[in-house]
C-alpha positions, 0 to 999 in steps of 0.5 A: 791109305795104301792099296794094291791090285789083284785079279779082278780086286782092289785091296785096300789098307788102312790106318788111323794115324788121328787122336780121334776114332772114325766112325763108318770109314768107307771105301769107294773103288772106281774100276776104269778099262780103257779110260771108261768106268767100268765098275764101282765098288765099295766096302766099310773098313771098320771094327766090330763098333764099327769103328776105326780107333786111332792107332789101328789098321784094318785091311779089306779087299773090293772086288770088281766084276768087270777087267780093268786096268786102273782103279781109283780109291777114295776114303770116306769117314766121320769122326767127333773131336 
């Protein structure tokens, strides 16, 4: 996972590096301003399927409603061997 900053946004890039598809990969953005929470975002990184196939890379952006200076990204996922 590779991400970057923007004004008031996270973009997020991702790519499956597996032998398995993921299915619903998720985002979860945690907006901080001065070590406090102030925003939490998330966005579904996936195909039409809803997929993420290995080998693909999707790329997507969270945006925050809120200033901040830090943001954590965490990746959630299901797949099926």
């Amino acid at each position: 996972m590779e991400t970057s900053n923007g004004a008031k946004k996270v973009i997020v890039k991702i790519t499956n590096n597996g032998s398995i598809l993921a299915e619903f990969p998720e985002a979860t953005a945690v907006f901080f301003r001065g070590g406090d929470v102030v925003y939490v975002g998330r966005q579904y990184l996936t195909d039409a399927d809803h997929e993420l196939k290995p080998g693909a890379t999707i790329v997507e952006e969270i945006r925050s409603y809120e200033e901040f200076d830090e943001v954590r990204v965490h990746l959630t996922a299901r797949g099926d061997k």
